[in-house]
C-alpha positions in Angstrom: 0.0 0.0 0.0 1.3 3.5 -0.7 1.5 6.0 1.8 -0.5 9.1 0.9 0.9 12.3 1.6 -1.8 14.7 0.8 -3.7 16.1 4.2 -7.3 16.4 2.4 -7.5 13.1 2.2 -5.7 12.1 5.1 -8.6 14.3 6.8 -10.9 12.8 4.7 -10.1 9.1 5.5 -9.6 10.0 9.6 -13.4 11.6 9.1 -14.7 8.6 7.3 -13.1 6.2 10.1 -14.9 8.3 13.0 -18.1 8.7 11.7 -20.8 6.6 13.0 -21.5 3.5 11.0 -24.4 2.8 9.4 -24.4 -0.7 9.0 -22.7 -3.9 9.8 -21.2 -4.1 6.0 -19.5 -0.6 7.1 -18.0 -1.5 9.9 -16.2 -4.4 8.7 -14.6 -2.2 5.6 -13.8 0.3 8.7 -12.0 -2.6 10.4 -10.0 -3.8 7.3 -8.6 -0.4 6.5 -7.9 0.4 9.7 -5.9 -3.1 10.0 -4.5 -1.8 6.4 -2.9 1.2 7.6 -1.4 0.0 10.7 2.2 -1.4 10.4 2.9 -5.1 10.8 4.0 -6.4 14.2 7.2 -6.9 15.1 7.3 -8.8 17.5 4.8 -11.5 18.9 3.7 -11.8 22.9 3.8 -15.1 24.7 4.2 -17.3 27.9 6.3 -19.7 26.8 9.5 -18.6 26.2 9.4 -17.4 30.2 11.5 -19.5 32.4 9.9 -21.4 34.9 9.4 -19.6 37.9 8.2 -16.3 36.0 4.8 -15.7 35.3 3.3 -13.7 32.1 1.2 -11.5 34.2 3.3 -8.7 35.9 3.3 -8.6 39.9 1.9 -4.9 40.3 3.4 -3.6 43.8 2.2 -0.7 44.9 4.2 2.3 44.3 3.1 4.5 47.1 4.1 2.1 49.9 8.0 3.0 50.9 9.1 -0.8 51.0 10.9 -2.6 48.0 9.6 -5.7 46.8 12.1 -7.6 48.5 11.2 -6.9 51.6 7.4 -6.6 51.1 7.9 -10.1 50.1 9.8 -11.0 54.0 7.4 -9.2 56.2 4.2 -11.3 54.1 3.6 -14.5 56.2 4.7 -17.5 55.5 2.1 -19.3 53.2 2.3 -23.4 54.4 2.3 -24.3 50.7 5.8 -22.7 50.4 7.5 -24.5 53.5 6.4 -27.8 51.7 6.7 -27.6 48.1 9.2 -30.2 47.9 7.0 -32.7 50.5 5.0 -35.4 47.9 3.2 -37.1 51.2 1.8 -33.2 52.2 0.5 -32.3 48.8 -0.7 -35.8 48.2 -2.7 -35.5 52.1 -4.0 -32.1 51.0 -5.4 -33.7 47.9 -7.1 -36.8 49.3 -8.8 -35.1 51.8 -10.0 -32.4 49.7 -11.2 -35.3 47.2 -12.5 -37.6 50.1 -14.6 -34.5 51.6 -15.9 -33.6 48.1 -16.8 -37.2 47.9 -19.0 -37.3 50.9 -20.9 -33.9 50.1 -21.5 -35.6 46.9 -23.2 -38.3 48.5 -24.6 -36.3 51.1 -26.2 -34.1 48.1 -27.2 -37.8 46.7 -29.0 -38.7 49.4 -30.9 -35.4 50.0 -32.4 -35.7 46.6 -33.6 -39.2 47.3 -35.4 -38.1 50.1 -37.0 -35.2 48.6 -38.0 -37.4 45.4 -39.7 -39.8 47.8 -41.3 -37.0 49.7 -42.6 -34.8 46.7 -44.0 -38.5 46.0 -45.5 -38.6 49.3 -47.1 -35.3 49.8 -49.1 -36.1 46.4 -50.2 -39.3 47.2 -51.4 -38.6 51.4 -54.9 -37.6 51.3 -55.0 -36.7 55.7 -54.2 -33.1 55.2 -52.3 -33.2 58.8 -49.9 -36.0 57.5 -49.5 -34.0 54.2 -48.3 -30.8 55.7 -45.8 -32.4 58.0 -44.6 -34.3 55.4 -44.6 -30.9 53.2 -42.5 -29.3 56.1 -40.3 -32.2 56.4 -40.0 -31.4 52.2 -38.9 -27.6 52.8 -36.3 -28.8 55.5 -34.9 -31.2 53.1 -35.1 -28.7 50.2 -32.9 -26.2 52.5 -30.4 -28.9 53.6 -29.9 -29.9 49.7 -29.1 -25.9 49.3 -26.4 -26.6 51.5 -25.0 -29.6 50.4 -25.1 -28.4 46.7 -23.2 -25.6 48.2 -20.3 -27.5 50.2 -19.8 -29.1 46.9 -18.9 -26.4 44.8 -16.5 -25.1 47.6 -14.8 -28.6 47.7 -15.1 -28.1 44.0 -13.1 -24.6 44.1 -11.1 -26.1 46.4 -9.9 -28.7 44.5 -9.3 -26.4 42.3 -7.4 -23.9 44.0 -5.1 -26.3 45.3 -4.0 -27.8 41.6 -3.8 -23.9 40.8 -1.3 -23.4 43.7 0.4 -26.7 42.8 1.0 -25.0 38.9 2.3 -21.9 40.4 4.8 -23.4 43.0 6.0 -26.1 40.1 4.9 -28.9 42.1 5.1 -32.3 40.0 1.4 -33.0 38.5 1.6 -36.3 39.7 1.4 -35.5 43.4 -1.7 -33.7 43.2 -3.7 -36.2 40.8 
């Protein structure tokens, strides 16, 4: 493409780009000749050329606090994850009771919805109205409890989670948290 040199239709084409668009059709031939007149990259952006303990994402510190990052870094307490990033039996504990605790609030969930199947079943079916609304009490309580157990999951869930996260970002082996 040749550059063009002339400031009337420099202005022209500047104009044209910030006017509103009118359709869909126009804003895609915006898009290509604004890709047009900007130069080619030079140089591409990616993770993995970093070494290993370096993340793509920049640690922002705050520039108004006095302290350098080294020491900011000292006076932070010691996260337990660091003091056994080398220990396969700790990571490998942390895992299986995260997993085994997930495992029961899965069954606990399991069973709640058995019981609120049956009783859904049973509040249609009772025809002695006293029976019926204890049983639809029993029904709410069982209801609420399932809320809760749906919701323990999902934090084992994030926990699980987290912990493989923390595992990544420490370098710990994958196999110790699988």
């Amino acid at each position: 493409m040749t550059v063009v040199q002339n400031p009337v239709v420099i202005m022209a084409i500047m104009s044209w780009l910030a006017a509103p668009p009118q359709s869909l059709g126009e804003v895609a031939q915006k898009e290509a000749m604004r890709r047009q007149m900007l130069p080619k990259s030079a140089v591409a952006v990616s993770g993995s050329g970093l070494p290993g303990g370096m993340s793509s994402i920049p640690s922002q510190a705050s520039p108004s606090s006095g302290e350098s990052a080294p020491t900011a870094a000292a006076a932070a307490p010691a996260n337990p994850a660091v003091e056994h990033k080398n220990d396969e039996a700790w990571w490998r504990k942390r895992m299986t009771d995260a997993r085994k605790a997930l495992d029961e609030d899965q069954a606990t969930a399991a069973t709640l919805q058995t019981r609120i199947n049956g009783l859904q079943r049973d509040v249609v079916n009772v025809d002695n109205p006293l029976q019926q609304q204890r049983l639809r009490d029993d029904l709410t309580n069982a209801l609420a409890e399932l809320e809760k157990a749906k919701a323990r999951v999902t934090n084992g869930q994030n926990a699980i989670q987290s912990i493989q996260d923390e595992a990544r970002r420490l370098d710990v082996p994958p196999g110790w948290v699988r």
